[in-house]
C-alpha positions as a Python dict, from the first residue, in 0.01 Angstrom:
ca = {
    (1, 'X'): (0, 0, 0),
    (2, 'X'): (-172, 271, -168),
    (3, 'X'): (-294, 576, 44),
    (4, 'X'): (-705, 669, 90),
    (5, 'X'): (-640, 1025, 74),
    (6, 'X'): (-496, 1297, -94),
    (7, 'X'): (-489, 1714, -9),
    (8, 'X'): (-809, 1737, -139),
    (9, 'X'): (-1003, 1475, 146),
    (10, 'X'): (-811, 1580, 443),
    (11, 'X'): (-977, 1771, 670),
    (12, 'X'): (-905, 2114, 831),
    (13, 'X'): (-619, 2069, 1109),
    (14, 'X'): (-469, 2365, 1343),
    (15, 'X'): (-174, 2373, 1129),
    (16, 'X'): (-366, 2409, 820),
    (17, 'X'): (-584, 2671, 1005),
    (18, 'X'): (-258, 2863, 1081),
    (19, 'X'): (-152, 2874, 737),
    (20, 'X'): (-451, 3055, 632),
    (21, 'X'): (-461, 3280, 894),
    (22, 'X'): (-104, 3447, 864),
    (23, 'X'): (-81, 3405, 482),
    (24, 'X'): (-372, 3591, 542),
    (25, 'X'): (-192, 3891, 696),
    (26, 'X'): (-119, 4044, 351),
    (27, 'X'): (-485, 4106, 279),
    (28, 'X'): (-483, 4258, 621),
    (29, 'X'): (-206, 4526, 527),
    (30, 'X'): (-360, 4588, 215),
    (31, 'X'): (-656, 4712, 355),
    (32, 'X'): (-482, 4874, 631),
    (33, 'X'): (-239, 5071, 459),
    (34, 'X'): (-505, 5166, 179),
    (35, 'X'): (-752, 5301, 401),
    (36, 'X'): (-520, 5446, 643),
    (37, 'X'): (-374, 5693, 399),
    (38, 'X'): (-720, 5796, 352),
    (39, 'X'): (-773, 5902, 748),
    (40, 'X'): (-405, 6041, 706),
    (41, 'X'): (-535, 6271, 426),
    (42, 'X'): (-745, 6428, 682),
    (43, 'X'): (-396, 6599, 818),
    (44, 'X'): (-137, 6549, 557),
    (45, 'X'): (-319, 6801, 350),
    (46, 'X'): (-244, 7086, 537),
    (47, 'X'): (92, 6977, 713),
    (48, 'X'): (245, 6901, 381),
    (49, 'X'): (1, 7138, 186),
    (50, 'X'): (-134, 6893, -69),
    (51, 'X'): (-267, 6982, -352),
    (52, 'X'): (-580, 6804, -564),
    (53, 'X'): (-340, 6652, -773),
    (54, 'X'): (-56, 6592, -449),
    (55, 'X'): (-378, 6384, -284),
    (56, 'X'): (-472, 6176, -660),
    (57, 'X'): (-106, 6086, -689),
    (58, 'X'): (-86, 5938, -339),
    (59, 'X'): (-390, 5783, -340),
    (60, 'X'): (-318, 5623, -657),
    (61, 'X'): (48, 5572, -618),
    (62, 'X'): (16, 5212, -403),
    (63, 'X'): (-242, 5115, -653),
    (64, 'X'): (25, 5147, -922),
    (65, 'X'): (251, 4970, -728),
    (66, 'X'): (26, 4663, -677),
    (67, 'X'): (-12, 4682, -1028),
    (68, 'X'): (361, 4601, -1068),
    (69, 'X'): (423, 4374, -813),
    (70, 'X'): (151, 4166, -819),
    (71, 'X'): (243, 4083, -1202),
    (72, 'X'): (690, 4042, -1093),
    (73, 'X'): (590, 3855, -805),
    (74, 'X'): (359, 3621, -911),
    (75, 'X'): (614, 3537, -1170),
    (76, 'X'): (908, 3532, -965),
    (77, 'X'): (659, 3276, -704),
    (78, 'X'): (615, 3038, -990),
    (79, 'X'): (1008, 3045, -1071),
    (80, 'X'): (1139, 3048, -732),
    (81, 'X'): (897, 2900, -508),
    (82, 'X'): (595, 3071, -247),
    (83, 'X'): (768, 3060, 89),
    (84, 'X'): (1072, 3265, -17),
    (85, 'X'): (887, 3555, -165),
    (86, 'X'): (640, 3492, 126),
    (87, 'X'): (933, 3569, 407),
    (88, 'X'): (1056, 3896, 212),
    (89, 'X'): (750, 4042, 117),
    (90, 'X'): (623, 4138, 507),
    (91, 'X'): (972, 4250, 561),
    (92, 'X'): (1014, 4509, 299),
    (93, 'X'): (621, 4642, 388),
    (94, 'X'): (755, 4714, 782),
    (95, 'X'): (1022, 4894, 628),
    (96, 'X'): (844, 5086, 411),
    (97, 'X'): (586, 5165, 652),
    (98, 'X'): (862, 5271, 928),
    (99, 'X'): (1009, 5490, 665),
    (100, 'X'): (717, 5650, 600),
    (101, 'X'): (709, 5817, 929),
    (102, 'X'): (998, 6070, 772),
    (103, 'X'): (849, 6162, 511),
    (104, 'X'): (919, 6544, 470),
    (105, 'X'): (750, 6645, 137),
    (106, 'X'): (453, 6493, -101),
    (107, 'X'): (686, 6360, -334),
    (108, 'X'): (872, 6120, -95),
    (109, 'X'): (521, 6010, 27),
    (110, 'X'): (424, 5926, -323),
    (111, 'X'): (746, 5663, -396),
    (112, 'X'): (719, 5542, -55),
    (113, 'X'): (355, 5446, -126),
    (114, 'X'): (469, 5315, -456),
    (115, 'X'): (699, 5079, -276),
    (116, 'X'): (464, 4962, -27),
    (117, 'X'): (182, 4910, -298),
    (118, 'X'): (422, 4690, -463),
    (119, 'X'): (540, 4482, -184),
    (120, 'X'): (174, 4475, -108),
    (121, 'X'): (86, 4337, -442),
    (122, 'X'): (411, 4057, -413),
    (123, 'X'): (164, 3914, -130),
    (124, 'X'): (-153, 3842, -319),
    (125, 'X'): (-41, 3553, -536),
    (126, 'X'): (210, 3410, -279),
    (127, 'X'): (0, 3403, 18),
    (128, 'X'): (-349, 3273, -178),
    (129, 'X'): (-145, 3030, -370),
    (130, 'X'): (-8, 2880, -45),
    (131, 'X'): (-383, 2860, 94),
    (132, 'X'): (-531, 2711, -266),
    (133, 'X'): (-241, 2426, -261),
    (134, 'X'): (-238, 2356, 129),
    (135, 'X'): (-645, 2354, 173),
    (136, 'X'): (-857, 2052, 85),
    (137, 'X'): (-1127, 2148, -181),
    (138, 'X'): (-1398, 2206, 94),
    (139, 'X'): (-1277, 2452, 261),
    (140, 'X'): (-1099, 2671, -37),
    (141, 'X'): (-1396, 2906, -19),
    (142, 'X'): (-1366, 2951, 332),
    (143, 'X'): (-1003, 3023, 316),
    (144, 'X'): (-1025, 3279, 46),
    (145, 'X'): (-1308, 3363, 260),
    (146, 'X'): (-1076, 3460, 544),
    (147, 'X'): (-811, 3650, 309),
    (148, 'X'): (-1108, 3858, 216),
    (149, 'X'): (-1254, 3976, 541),
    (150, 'X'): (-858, 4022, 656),
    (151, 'X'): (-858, 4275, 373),
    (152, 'X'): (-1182, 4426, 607),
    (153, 'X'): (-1028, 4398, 916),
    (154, 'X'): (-750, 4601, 826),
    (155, 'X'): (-959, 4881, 688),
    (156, 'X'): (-1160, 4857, 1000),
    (157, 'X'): (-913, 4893, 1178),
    (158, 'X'): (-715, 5181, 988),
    (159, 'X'): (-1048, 5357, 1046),
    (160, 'X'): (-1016, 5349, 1397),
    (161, 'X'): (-689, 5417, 1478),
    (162, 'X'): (-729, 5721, 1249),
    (163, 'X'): (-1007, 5778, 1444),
    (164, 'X'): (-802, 5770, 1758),
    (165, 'X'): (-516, 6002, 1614),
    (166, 'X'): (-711, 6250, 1362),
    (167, 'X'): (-651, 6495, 1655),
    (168, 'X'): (-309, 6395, 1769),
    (169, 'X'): (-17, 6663, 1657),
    (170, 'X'): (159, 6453, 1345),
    (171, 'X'): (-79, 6182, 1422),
    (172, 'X'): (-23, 6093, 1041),
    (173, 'X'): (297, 5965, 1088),
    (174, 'X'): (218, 5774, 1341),
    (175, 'X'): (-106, 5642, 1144),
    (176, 'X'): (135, 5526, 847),
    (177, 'X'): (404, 5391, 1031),
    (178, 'X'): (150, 5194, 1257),
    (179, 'X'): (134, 4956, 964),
    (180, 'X'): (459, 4823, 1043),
    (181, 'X'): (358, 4609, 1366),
    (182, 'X'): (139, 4395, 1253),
    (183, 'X'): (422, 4278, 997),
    (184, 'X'): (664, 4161, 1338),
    (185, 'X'): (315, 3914, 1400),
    (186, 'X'): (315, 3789, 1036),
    (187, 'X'): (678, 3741, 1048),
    (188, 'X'): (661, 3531, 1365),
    (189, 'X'): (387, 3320, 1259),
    (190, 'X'): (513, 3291, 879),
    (191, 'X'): (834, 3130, 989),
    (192, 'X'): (732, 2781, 1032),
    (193, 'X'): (479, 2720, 729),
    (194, 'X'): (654, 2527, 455),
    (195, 'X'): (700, 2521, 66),
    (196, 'X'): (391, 2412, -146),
    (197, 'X'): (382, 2079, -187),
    (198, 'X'): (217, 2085, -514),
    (199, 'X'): (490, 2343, -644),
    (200, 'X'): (780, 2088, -506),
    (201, 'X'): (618, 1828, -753),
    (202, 'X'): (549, 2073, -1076),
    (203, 'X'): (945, 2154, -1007),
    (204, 'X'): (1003, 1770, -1012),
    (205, 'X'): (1113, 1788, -615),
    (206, 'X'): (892, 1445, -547),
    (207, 'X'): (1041, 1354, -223),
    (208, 'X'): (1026, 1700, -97),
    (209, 'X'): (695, 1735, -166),
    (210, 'X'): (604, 1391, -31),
    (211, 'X'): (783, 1484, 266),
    (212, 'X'): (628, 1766, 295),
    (213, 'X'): (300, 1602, 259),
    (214, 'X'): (346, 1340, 496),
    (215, 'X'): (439, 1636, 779),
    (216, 'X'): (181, 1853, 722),
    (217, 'X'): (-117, 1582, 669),
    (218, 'X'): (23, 1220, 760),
    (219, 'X'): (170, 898, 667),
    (220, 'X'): (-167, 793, 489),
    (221, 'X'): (-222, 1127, 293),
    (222, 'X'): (-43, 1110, -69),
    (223, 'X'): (-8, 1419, -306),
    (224, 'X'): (-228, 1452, -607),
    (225, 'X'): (-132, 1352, -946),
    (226, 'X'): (101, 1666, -968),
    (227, 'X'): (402, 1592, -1253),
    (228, 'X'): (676, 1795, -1351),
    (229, 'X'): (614, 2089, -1566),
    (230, 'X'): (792, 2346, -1738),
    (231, 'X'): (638, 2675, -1648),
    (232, 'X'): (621, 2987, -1869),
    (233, 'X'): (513, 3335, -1810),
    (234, 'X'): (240, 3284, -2171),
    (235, 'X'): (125, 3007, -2063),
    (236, 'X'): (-163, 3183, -1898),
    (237, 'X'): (-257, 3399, -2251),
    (238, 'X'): (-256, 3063, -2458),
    (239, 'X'): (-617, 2959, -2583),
    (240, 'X'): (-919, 2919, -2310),
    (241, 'X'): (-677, 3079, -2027),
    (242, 'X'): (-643, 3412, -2181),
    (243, 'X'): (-1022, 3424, -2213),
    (244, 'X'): (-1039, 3334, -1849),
    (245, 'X'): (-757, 3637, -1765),
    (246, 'X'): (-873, 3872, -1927),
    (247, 'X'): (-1267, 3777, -1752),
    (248, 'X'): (-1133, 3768, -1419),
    (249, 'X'): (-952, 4096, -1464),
    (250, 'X'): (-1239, 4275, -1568),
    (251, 'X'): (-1420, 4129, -1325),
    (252, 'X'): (-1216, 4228, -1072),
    (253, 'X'): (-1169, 4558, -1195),
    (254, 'X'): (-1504, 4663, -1161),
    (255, 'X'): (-1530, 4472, -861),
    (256, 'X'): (-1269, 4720, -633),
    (257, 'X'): (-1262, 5010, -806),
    (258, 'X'): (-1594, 5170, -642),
    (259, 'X'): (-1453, 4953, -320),
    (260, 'X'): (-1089, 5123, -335),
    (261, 'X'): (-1215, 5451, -415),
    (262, 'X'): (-1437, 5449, -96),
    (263, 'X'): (-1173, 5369, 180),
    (264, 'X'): (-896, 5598, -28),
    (265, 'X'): (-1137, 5865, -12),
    (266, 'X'): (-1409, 5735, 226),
    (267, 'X'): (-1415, 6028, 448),
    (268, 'X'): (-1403, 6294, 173),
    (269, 'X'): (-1738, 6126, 20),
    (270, 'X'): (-1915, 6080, 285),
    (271, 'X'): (-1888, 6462, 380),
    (272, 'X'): (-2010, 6550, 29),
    (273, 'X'): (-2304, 6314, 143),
    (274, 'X'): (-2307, 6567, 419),
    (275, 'X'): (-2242, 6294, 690),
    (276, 'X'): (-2045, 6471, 923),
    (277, 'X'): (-1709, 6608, 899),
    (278, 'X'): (-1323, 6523, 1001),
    (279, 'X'): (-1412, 6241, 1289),
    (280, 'X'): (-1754, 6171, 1209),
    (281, 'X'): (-1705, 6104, 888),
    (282, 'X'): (-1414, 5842, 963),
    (283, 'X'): (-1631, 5689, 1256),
    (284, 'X'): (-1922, 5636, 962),
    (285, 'X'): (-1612, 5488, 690),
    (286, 'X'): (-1522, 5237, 986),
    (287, 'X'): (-1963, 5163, 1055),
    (288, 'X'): (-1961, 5070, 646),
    (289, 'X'): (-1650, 4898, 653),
    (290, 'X'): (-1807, 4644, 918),
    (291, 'X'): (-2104, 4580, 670),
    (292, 'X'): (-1823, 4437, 460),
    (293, 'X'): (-1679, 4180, 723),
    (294, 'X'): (-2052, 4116, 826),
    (295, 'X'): (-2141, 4018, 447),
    (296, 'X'): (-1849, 3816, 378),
    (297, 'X'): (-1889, 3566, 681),
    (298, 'X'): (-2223, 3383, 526),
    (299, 'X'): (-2041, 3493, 190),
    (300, 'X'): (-1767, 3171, 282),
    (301, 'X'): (-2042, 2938, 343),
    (302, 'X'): (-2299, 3007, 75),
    (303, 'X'): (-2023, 3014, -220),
    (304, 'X'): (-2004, 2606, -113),
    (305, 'X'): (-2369, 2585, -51),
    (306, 'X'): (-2548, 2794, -338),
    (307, 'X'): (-2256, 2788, -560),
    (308, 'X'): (-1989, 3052, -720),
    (309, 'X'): (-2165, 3182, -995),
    (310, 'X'): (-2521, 3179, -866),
    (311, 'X'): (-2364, 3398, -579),
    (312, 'X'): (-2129, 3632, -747),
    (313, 'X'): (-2439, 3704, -1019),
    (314, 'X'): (-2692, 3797, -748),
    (315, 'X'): (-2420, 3976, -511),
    (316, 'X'): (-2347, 4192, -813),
    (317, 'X'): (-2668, 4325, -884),
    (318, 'X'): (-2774, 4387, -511),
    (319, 'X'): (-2423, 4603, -515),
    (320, 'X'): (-2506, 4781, -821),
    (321, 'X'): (-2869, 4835, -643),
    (322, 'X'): (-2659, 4979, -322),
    (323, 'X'): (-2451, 5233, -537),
    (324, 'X'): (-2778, 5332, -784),
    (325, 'X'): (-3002, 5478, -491),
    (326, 'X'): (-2696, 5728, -377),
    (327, 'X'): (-2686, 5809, -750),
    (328, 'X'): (-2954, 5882, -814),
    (329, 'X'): (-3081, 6020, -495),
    (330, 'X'): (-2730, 6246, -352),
    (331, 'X'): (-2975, 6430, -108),
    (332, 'X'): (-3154, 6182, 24),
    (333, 'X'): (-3152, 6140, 420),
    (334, 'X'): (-2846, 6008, 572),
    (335, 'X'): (-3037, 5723, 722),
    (336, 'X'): (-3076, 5564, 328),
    (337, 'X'): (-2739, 5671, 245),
    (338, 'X'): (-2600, 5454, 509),
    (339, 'X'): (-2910, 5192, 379),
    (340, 'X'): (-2789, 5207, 23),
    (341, 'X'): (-2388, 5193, 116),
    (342, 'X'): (-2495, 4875, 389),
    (343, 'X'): (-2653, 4751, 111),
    (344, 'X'): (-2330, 4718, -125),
    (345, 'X'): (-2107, 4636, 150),
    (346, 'X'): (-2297, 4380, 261),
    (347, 'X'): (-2320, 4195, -36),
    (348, 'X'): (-1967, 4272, -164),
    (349, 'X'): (-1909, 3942, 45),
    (350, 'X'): (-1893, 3704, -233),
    (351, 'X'): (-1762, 3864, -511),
    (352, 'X'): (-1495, 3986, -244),
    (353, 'X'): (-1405, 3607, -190),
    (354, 'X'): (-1409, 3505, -540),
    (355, 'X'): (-1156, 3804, -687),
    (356, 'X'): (-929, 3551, -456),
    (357, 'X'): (-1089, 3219, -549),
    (358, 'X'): (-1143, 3195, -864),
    (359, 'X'): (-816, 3307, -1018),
    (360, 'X'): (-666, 3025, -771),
    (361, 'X'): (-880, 2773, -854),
    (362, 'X'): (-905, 2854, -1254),
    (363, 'X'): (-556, 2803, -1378),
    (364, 'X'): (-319, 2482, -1276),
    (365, 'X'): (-22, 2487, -1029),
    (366, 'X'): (281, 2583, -1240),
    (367, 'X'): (88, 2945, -1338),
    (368, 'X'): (-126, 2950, -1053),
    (369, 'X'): (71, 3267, -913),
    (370, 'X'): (146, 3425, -1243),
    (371, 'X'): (-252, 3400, -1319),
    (372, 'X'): (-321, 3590, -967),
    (373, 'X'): (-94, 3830, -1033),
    (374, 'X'): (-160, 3893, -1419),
    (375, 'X'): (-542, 3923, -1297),
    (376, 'X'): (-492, 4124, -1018),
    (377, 'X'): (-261, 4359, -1232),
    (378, 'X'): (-532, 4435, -1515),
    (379, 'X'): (-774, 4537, -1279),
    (380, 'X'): (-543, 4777, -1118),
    (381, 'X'): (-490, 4971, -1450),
    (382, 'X'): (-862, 5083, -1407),
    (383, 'X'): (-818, 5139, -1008),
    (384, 'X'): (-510, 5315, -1059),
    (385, 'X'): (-700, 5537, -1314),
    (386, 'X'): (-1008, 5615, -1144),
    (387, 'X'): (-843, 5681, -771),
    (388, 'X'): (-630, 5946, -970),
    (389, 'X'): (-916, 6103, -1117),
    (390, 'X'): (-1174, 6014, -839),
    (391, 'X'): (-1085, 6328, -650),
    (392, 'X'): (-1090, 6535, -953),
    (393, 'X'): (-1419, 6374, -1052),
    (394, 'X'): (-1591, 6445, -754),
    (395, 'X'): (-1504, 6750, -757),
    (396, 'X'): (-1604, 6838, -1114),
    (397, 'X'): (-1959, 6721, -1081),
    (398, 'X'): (-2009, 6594, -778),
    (399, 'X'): (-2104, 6338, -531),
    (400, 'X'): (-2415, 6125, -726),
    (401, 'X'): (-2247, 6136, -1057),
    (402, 'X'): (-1951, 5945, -916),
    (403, 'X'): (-2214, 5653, -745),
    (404, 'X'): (-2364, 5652, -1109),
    (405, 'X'): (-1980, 5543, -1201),
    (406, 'X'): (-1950, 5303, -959),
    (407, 'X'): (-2286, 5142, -1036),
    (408, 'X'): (-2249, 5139, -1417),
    (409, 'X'): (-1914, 4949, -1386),
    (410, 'X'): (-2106, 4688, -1180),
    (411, 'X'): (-2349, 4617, -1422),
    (412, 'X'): (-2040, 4589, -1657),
    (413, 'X'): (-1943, 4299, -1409),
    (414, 'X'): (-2337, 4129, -1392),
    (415, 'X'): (-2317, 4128, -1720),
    (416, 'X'): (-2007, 3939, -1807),
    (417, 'X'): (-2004, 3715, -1520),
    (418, 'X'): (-2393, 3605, -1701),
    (419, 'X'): (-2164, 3506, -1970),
    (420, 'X'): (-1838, 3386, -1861),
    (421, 'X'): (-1841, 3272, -1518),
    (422, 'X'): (-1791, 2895, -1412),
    (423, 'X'): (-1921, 2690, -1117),
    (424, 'X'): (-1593, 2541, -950),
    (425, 'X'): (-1774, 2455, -676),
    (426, 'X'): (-1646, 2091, -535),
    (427, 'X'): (-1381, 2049, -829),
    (428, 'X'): (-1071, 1932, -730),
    (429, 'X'): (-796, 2205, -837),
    (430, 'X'): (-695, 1954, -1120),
    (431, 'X'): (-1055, 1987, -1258),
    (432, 'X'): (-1134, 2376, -1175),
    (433, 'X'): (-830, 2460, -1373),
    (434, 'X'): (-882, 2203, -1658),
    (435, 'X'): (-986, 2428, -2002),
    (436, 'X'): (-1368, 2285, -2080),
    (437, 'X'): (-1455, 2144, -2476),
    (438, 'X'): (-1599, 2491, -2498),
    (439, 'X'): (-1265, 2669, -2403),
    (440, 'X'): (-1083, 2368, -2578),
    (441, 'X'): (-1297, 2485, -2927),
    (442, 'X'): (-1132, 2825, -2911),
    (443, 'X'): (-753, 2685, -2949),
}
């Protein structure tokens, strides 16, 4: 007898719940170790007397590292499956963040945050792929939804435990080794959650995957239409999906880079803003940093109820709105500073969900990972690049200059995303990643 159901009309069980939360957990690092290096600038310049360009290169040396491993891994996830790649990954970031706690002189700080940015970037194409293929279509928003705000939470919380240690002798070292403990949770919970089902089929495993299937969801749930497929790395630059790559990267690109400069260097800019100093300023970095969890909750819920595009095209000009006033207005009183940064934070919820979504939802199950990563990797070029020469640029000519940056390259986004971007919303992931006539012309 045939099954009712497939993935796609299940609905949301504990198990499935627990798969997004600790595939989750590498958002979480991210934004932990990225903002927590920032706090730790606050004493690593003087104990290991960094220089302007000691500070660029580590703030920009995880970036490059995500930049790398978000392209090998999402590969090597296609090729060799998610939950492999999904055990090692949290293992090597512990031990990188442990080892950090040694670290003697700025150059062994800078490879060590080259490693963990590129175990870092392994995660983001393993651990949303998992969520994409396990999740029924209604609730892929809210899923990407979570990985996003994890990303928030770990910033949030880098802010206050830097908070907490800013005074501490060495507290730095204990600030970037701190990022190995959440890792022993992620480990715990990661142990249990089983290969893709949908990447068992593309790799012609049928029974596996049915089996699979019939654990996680029951007898009377049967996989989509998922046959085997051959999968190759330029697959995803062929007609219609390179378009969609190359979107999504800029996208995303302009997307984080005013985001990534803030919690590298969130401290340092909000002093030039002349909002306190040392703890204040980290107190007011962790105050912004909740605007972003805040904006992303109705963020999960709107993207199924308004729609993607509608969303990401009004988020993005409200964010470019944020950054302008600080532009153009550097001295302004703290109180519409704080307004103006709420502002973008706030509505960085959507777009914040869909540098996740969309890429996951936009390209089919045998380069679903690759895509990720290959998108995720472009807009790191321009992040790696501009938290290099943030520092340098703020210093050169100052504080409302760089907000004018930040605001132009969001406009960048508004206006692409007015051209390119696609409305996904309640497509099955066979349909979302289907090329349109209109992409279909282009071949």
């Amino acid at each position: 007898m045939r099954a009712q159901r497939t993935i796609d009309d299940v609905e949301m069980s504990p198990f499935l719940r627990k798969i997004v939360l600790f595939s989750s957990g590498g958002s979480f690092l991210d934004g932990y170790a990225l903002s927590i290096i920032g706090v730790a600038l606050v004493q690593l310049g003087p104990a290991l007397g960094l220089t302007a360009t000691d500070q660029a290169m580590i703030g920009a040396a995880s970036l490059a590292g995500i930049f790398v491993g978000s392209i090998l891994a999402g590969r090597l996830t296609d090729g060799l499956g998610r939950r492999t790649m999904f055990i090692l990954d949290v293992t090597a970031i512990g031990a990188t963040s442990l080892a950090s706690v040694f670290v003697a002189s700025p150059w062994q700080l800078i490879v060590l945050r080259l490693l963990l940015g590129f175990f870092v970037g392994a995660d983001y194409p393993i651990a949303t792929s998992l969520i994409t293929e396990f999740v029924p279509r209604r609730a892929r928003a809210t899923g990407m939804g979570v990985v996003s705000i994890a990303w928030y939470v770990g910033a949030t919380a880098a802010a206050f435990v830097g908070f907490a240690l800013v005074d501490v002798a060495s507290g730095w070292r204990w600030m970037l080794g701190s990022a190995a403990l959440p890792c022993v949770f992620l480990l715990v919970g990661r142990r249990d959650i089983p290969e893709s089902p949908r990447w068992l089929a593309r790799r012609g495993r049928i029974e596996a995957a049915r089996a699979t299937v019939h654990r996680v969801y029951g007898e009377d749930v049967e996989l989509d239409d998922e046959q085997p497929v051959t999968t190759r790395f330029a697959a995803v630059f062929r007609a219609g999906y390179a378009r969609r790559v190359v979107y999504l990267g800029v996208l995303i690109l302009c997307q984080v880079v005013p985001m990534y400069a803030m919690y590298t260097f969130g401290p340092q800019i909000l002093e030039a803003f002349g909002l306190g100093s040392d703890r204040m300023s980290i107190l007011g970095e962790a105050l912004i940093s909740v605007f972003f969890i805040v904006g992303s909750i109705p963020a999960m819920f709107w993207l199924n109820s308004l729609g993607r595009r509608p969303l990401l095209i009004g988020s993005l000009a409200l964010m470019a709105v944020g950054l302008l006033i600080p532009g153009v207005a550097p001295a302004a009183p703290a109180v519409v500073v704080v307004v103006a940064f709420g502002i973008y934070a706030f509505f960085s919820g959507g777009p914040g969900i869909l540098q996740w979504l969309y890429p996951n939802e936009l390209f089919p199950t045998e380069v679903r990972a690759t895509a990720v990563g290959v998108a995720i990797a472009i807009s790191r070029i321009g992040v790696v690049v501009s938290t290099y020469g943030l520092p340098l640029f703020l210093a050169a000519f100052g504080v409302g200059p760089t907000m004018l940056v930040g605001a132009a390259l969001l406009v960048v986004a508004l206006v692409w995303s007015i051209v390119d971007a696609p409305e996904t919303r309640h497509l099955t992931l066979t349909e979302a990643s289907a090329l349109t006539p209109r992409e279909q012309g282009r071949q």
